[in-house]
N, C-alpha and C positions, 0 to 999 in steps of 0.2 A: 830901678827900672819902672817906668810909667807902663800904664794899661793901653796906649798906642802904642809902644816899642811891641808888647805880647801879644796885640793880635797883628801886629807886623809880621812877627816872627812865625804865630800859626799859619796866619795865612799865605807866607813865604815856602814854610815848610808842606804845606797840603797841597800847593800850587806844584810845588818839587816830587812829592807822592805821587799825583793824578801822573804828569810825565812820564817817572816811570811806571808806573800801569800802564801807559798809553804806549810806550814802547817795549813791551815785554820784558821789562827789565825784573820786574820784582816779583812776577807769574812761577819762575822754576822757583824760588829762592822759598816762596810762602809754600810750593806743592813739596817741596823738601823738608818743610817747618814738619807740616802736619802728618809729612807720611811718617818721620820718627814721634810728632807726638803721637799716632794712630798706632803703633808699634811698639812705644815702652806701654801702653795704658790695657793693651791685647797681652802683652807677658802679666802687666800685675793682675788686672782683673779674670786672667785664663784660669788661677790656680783657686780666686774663690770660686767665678763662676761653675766652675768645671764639676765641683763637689755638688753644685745645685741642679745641676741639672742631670748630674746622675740621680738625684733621688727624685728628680722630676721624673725621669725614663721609669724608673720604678713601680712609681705613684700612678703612671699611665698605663706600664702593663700588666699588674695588679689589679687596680681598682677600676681607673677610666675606662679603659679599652671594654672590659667586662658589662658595665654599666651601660655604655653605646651601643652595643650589642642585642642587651636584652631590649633596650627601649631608641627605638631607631622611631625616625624621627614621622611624624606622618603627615601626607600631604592632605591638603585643605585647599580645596578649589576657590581662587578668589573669590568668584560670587556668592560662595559660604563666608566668606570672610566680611564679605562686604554687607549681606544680612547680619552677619553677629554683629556688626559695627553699627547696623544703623539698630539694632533689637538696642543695644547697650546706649547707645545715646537716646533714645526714646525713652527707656528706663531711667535713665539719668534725668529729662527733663518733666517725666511723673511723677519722682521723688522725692525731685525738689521742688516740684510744683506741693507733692503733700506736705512733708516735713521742713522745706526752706521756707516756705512762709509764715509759718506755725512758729520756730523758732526765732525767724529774725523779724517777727511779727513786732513789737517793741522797740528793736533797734531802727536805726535811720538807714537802713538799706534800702537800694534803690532798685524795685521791685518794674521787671518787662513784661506787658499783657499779653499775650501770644493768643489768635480767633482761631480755633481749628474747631470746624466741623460747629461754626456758631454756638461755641461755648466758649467763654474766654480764662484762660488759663495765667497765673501768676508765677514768676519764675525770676529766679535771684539772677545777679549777673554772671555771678561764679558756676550755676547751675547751666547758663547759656552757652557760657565760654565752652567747659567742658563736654558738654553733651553737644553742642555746635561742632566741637574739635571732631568726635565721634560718628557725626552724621558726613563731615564732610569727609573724612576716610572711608565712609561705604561708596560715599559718589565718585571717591575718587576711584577707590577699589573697579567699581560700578562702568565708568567712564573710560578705562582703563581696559578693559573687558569688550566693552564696545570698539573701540577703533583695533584691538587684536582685531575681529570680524571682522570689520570696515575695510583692515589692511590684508586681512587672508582672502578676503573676494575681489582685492583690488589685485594681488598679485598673480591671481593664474592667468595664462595667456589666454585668448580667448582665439578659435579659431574659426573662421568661416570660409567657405569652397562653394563654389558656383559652380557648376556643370551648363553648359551650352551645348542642348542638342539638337541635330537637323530634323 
């Protein structure tokens, strides 16, 4: 058999597939497939799974549970978030301004002049990337924070009443 007869044939046959899909013919037949493969694979895997995750339950009300307890979790107001994020990307690109240029002083790295406050400051790319990444999660944090306000002054109703008197 030639390589036209074979894709005659796929394409006869997948012509014949799509059909029945297209008339529900093949729809129960596949949901019958998978409910017994979904079915023998729930008996085998029930009897390892089963031993795991009892000693999961165990491990959570022992150890976990206890642990979540003492140390619960604490909230951090976004715009503290968004100061540590922009202190940390600041840090990061002082750092590298000290020590990234010092070290890749010799290497053929390509060094970005940053003018703040008319001194101009040297900074690896990787030191921008990162401490970049960092600054724009405070603005995002930042920005984020603002339109909350924006949108809780925009949502109260506002009422006004006129009185007309003789």
């Amino acid at each position: 058999m030639n390589v036209y007869m074979q894709t005659l044939f796929v394409c006869t046959a997948s012509a014949f597939l799509t059909w029945w899909f297209l008339l529900g013919l093949l729809n129960p037949f596949i949901d019958s497939a998978l409910a017994i493969i979904k079915c023998a694979l729930y008996v085998i895997l029930s009897f390892i799974f089963g031993g795991i995750t009892g000693i999961y339950d165990a491990l959570g009300e022992k150890i976990i549970h206890p642990i979540r307890r003492i140390f619960r979790p604490v909230h951090v107001p976004p715009l503290v978030k968004a100061l540590i994020f922009f202190m940390l990307g600041a840090l990061i690109f002082v750092l590298d301004h000290i020590y990234g240029t010092k070290i890749y002083a010799e290497d053929e790295t390509i060094f970005y002049h940053i003018v703040f406050l008319e001194k101009t400051y040297w900074i690896t790319q990787a030191g921008l990337v990162i401490g970049g990444f960092f600054i724009g999660l405070a603005v995002l944090y930042f920005l984020n924070e603002i339109w909350k306000g924006i949108n809780k002054l925009l949502s109260h109703t506002i009422r006004v009443s006129v009185v007309i008197r003789r």
